[in-house]
C-alpha positions as CSV (number, residue, x, y, z in Angstrom):
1,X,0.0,0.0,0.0
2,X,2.9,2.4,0.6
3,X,4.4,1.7,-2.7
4,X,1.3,2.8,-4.7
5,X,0.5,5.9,-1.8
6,X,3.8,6.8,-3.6
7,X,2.5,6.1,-7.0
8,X,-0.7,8.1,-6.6
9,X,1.5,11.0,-5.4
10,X,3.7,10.8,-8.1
11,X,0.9,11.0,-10.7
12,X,-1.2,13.6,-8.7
13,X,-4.3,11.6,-8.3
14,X,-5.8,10.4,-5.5
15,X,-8.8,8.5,-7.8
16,X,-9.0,4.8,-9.6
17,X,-10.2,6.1,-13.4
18,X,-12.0,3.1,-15.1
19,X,-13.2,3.6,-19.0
20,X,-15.9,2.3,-21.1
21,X,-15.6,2.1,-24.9
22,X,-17.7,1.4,-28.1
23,X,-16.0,0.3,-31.1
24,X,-16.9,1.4,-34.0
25,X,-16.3,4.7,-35.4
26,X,-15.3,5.8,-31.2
27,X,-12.1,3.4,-31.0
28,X,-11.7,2.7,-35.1
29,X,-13.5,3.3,-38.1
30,X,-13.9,-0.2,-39.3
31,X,-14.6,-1.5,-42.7
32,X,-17.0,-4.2,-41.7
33,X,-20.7,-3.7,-43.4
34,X,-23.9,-4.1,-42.5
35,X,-25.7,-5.8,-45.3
36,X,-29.8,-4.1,-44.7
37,X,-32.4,-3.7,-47.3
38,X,-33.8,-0.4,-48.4
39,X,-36.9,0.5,-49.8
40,X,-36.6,2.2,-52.9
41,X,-39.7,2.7,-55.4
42,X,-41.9,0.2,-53.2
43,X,-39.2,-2.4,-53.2
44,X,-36.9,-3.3,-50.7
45,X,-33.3,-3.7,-52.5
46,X,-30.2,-4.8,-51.0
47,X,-27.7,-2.6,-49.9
48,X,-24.5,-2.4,-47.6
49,X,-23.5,0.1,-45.4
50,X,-20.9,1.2,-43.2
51,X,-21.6,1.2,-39.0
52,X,-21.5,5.2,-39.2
53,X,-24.5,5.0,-41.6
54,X,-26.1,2.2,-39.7
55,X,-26.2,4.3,-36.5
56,X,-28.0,7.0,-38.3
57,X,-30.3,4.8,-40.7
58,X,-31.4,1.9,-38.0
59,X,-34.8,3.7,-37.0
60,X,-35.7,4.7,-40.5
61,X,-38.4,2.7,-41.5
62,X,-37.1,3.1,-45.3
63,X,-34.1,0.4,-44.1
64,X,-34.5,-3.1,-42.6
65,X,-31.9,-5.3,-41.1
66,X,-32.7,-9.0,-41.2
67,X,-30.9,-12.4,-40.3
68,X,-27.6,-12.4,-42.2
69,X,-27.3,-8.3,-41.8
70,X,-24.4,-8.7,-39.3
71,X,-23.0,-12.0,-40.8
72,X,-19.0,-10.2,-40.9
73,X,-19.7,-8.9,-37.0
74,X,-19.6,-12.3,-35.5
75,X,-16.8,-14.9,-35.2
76,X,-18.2,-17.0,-38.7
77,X,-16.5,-18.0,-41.3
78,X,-13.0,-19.3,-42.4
79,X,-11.4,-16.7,-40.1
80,X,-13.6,-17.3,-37.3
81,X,-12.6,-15.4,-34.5
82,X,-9.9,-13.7,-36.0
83,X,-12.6,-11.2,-38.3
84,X,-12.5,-9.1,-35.5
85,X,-8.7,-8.9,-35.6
86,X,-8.5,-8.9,-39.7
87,X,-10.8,-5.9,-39.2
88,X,-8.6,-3.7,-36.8
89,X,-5.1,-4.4,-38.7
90,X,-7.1,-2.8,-41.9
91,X,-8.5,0.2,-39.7
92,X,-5.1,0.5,-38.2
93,X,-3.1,0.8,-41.5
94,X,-5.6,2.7,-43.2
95,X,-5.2,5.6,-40.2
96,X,-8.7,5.2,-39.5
97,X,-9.0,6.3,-36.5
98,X,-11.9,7.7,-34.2
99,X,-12.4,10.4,-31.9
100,X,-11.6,8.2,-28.6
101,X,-8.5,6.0,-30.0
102,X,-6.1,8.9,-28.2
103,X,-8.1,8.5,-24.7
104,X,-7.9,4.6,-25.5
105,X,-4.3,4.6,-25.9
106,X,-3.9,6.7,-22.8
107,X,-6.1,4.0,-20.7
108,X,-3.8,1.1,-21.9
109,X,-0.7,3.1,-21.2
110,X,-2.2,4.0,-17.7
111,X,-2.7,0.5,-17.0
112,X,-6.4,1.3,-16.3
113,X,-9.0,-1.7,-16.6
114,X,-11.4,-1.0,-19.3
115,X,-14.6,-2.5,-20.6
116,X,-15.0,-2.7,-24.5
117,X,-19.1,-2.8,-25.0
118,X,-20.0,-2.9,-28.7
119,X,-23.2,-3.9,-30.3
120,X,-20.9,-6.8,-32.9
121,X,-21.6,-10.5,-32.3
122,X,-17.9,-11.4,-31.7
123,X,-17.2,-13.3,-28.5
124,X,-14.9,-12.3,-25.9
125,X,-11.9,-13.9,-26.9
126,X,-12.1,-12.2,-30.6
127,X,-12.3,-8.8,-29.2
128,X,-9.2,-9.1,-26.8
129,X,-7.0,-10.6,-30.0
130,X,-7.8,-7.1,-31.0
131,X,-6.9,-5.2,-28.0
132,X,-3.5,-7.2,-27.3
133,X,-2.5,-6.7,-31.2
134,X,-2.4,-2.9,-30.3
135,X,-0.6,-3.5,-27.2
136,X,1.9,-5.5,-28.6
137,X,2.1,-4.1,-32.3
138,X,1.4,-0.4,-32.2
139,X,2.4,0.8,-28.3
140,X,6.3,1.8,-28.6
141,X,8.8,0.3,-26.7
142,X,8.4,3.8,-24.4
143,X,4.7,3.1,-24.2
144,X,5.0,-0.2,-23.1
145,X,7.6,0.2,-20.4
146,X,5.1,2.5,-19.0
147,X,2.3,0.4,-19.2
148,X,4.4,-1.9,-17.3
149,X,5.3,0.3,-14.4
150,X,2.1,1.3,-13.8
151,X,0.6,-2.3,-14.0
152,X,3.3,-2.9,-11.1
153,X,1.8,-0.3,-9.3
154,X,-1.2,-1.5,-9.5
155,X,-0.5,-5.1,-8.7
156,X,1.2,-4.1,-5.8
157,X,-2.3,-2.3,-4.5
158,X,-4.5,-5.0,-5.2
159,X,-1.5,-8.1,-4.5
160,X,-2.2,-10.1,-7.8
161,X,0.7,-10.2,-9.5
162,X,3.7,-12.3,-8.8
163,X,5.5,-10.7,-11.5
164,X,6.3,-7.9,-8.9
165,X,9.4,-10.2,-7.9
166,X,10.3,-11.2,-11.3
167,X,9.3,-9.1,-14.5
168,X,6.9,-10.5,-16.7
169,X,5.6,-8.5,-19.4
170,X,3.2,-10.9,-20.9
171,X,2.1,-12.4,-17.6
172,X,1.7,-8.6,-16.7
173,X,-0.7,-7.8,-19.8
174,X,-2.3,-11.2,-19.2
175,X,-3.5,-10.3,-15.8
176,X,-4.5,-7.0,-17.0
177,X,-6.6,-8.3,-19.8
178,X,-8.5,-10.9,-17.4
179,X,-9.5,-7.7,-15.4
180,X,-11.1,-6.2,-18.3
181,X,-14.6,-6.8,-20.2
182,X,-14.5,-7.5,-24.1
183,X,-18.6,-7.8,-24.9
184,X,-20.1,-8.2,-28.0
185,X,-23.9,-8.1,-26.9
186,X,-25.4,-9.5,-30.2
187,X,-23.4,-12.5,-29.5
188,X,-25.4,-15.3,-28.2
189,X,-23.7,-16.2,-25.2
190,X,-24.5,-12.7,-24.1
191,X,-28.1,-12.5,-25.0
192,X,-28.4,-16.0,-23.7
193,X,-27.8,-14.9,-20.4
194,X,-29.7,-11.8,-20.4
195,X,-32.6,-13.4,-21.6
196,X,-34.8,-11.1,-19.5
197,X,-33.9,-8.1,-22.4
198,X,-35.8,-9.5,-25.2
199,X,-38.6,-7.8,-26.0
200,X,-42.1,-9.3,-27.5
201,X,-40.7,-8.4,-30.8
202,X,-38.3,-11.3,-29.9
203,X,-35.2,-9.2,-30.2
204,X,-33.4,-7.6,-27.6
205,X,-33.0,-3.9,-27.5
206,X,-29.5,-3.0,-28.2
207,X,-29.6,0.0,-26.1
208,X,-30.3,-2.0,-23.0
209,X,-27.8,-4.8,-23.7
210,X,-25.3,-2.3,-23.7
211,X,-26.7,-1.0,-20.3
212,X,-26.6,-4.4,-18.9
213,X,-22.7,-5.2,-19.5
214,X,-21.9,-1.4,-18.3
215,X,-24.0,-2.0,-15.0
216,X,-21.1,-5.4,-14.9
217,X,-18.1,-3.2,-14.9
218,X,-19.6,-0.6,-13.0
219,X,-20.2,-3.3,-9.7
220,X,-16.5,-4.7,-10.1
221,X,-15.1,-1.1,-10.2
222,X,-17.5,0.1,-7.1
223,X,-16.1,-3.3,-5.5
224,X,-12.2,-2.5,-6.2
225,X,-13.0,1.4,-5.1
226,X,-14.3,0.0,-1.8
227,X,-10.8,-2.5,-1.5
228,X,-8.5,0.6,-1.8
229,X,-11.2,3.1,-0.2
230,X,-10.3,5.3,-3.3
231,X,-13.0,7.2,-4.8
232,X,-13.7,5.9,-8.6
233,X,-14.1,7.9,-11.7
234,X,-15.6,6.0,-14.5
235,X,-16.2,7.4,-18.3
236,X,-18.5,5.8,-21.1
237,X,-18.2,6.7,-24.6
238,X,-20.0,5.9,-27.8
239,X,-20.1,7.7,-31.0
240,X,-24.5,6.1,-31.2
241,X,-27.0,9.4,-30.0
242,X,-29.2,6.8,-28.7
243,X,-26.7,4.7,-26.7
244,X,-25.4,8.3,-25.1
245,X,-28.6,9.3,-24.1
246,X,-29.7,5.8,-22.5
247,X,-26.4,5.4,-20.7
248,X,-26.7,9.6,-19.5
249,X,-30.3,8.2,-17.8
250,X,-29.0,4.8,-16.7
251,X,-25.8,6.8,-14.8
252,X,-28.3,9.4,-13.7
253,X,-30.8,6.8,-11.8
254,X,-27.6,4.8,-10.3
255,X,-25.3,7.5,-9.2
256,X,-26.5,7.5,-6.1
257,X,-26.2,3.7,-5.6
258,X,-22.4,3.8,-6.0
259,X,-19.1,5.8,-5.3
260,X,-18.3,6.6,-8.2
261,X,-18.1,10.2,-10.4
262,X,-19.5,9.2,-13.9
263,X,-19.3,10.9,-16.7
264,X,-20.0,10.1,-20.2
265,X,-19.0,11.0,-23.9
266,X,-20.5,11.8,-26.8
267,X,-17.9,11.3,-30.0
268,X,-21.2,11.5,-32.7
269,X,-19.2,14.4,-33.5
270,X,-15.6,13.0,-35.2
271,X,-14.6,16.7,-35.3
272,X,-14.0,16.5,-32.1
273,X,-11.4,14.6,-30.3
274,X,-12.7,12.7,-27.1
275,X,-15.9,13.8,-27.7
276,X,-18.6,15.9,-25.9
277,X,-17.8,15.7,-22.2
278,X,-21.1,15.1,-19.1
279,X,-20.4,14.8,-16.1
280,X,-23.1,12.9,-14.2
């Protein structure tokens, strides 16, 4: 506990910051499509479209998704759960990048544990290939050794790691990663066991699935805040209108529930670098 009084000093914080990120077009503008149909002269023609356009045309009633619209967002095919990865090496050397990959960067680098909520049907092991290729393939060698420190730190706070007596850098990201939440919640497993989300429609509302793995990480931050009696800040962005504004309510009705400072942003702008700032 001394050590990481020290380490809090040193960085001038006396807080735990926790993050919550969408994917698409907030972390990296990915070039997976959305096959939907659109009506055009009284028939409804096939069309693709990017996840951008998707979160803007998904309530028109001029465009339909149906059962093979997310077909490349899920771990099928002959690259199985390596889509997800094929998918962020393209963003990455392409430059596409979105308006929170600078604050997601920063979280890694900070060693801060992080849930990645997206509305994709990958599973959790698909989405953390994804996360660890940027750890290991685009931090520098500077990045990394800072990540590592700081992982130490916080290791030596919550007395997980045995690497503190011998240096481990994979063990260290390993332990790191476990911490963290990768959910896709159109994958089945997920919906599976949040049954009680599906609506009469028989689909579940993606809004609320989103809600229900935030209101997971929230509980295991409150619980790590209470082990260290630190006070937790905790930040939720999405580049979706409609997820921003349910997640503003959702913080709004539970703030007083836990001790934490929420805020959330908004990064439907992608003029704007981090996004549109609430605090809750």
């Amino acid at each position: 506990m001394k050590k990481y009084l020290q380490f809090i000093k040193e960085n001038n914080s006396s807080t735990l910051k926790y993050y919550c990120f969408d994917w698409d077009d907030n972390i990296l503008h990915m070039s997976t499509k959305i096959h939907m149909k659109h009506l055009l002269n009284g028939e409804w023609v096939d069309e693709s479209v990017s996840t951008e356009d998707f979160a803007r045309l998904r309530t028109d009633s001029n465009w339909k998704s149906y059962d093979e619209s997310f077909i490349e967002f899920g771990d099928f095919g002959p690259n199985g759960d390596n889509n997800f990865l094929k998918d962020v090496k393209i963003a990455i050397n392409n430059g596409d990048f979105g308006p929170s990959w600078n604050k997601f960067i920063n979280c890694l680098i900070s060693g801060s544990s992080f849930a990645i909520i997206t509305a994709r049907k990958h599973g959790e092991n698909a989405i953390r290939k994804g996360v660890e290729y940027i750890i290991y393939n685009i931090l520098t060698d500077e990045q990394k050794h800072e990540m590592a420190s700081n992982l130490i730190s916080f290791g030596d706070l919550f007395g997980e790691y045995d690497v503190l007596k011998k240096y481990d850098f994979k063990l260290l990201i390993n332990n790191y990663l476990d911490n963290c939440d990768f959910v896709g919640v159109s994958n089945i497993d997920f919906i599976n066991k949040n049954t009680d989300l599906i609506e009469d429609n028989g689909i579940a509302n993606p809004e609320k699935l989103k809600e229900r793995a935030l209101s997971n990480f929230i509980k295991k931050t409150n619980d790590w805040g209470k082990q260290t009696g630190y006070k937790v800040k905790l930040g939720f962005s999405d580049d979706d209108i409609r997820n921003v504004n349910t997640i503003k309510k959702y913080f709004n009705e539970n703030k007083d529930f836990y001790n934490i400072n929420f805020s959330v942003y908004d990064t439907s702008d992608k003029t704007i670098q981090g996004g549109i700032k609430t605090k809750i």
